[in-house]
C-alpha positions in Angstrom: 75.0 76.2 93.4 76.0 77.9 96.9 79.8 76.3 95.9 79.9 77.9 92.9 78.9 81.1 94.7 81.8 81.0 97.2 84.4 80.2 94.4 86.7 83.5 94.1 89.8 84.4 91.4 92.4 83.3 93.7 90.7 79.8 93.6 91.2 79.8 90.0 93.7 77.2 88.5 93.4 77.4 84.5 91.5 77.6 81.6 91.0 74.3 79.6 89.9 74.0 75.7 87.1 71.5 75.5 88.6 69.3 73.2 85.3 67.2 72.4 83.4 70.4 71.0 85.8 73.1 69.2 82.4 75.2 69.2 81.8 74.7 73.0 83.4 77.8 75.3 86.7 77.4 76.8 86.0 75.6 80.6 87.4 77.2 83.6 89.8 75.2 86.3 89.5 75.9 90.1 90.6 74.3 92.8 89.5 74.4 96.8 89.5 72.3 100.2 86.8 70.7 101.3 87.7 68.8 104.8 91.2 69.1 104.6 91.0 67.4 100.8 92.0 69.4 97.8 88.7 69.5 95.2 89.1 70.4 91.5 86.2 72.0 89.9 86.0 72.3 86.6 83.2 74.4 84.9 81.7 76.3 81.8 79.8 79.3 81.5 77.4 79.7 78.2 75.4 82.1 77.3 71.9 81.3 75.5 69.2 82.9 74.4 66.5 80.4 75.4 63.8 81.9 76.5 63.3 79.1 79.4 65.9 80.6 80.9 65.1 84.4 80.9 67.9 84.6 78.0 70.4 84.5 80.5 73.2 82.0 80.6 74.2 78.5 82.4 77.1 77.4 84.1 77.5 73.6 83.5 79.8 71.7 86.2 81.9 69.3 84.2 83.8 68.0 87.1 84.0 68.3 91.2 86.4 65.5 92.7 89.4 65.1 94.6 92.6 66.0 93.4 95.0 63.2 92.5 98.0 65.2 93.3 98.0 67.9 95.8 97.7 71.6 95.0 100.7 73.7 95.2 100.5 77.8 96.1 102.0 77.8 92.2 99.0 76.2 90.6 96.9 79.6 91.9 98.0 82.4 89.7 96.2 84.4 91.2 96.1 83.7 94.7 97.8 85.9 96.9 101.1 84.8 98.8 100.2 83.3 102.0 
């Protein structure tokens, strides 16, 4: 949770369609150093009305690993120039 929290726009990669579930909400691409290693992180926000969860909404982590290929300064649109 506290990674999520520090994620900002300009760590933002892309926006992927989950191609499992057409229904399911587009998931969101970001990418950030951890120890001198580029880390992808891939979520997806829903909203829900389940009581449970005040009818609020969830952000499900799909993936958090290392990047197999480094990240370029071009792979942040909108990260500013450095």
């Amino acid at each position: 949770k506290g990674e999520l929290l520090l994620l900002t726009g300009e760590d933002y990669v892309e926006t992927v369609n989950d191609h499992r579930s057409s229904k399911r909400p587009d998931m969101m691409v970001f990418g950030r150093k951890y120890c001198h290693e580029d880390v992808y992180i891939k979520i997806r926000v829903e909203l829900t009305n389940a009581t449970y969860l005040g009818g609020g909404g969830l952000i499900l982590v799909m993936s958090f690993h290392f990047a197999e290929v480094s990240f370029e300064d071009s792979d942040f649109p909108y990260r500013k120039s450095r």
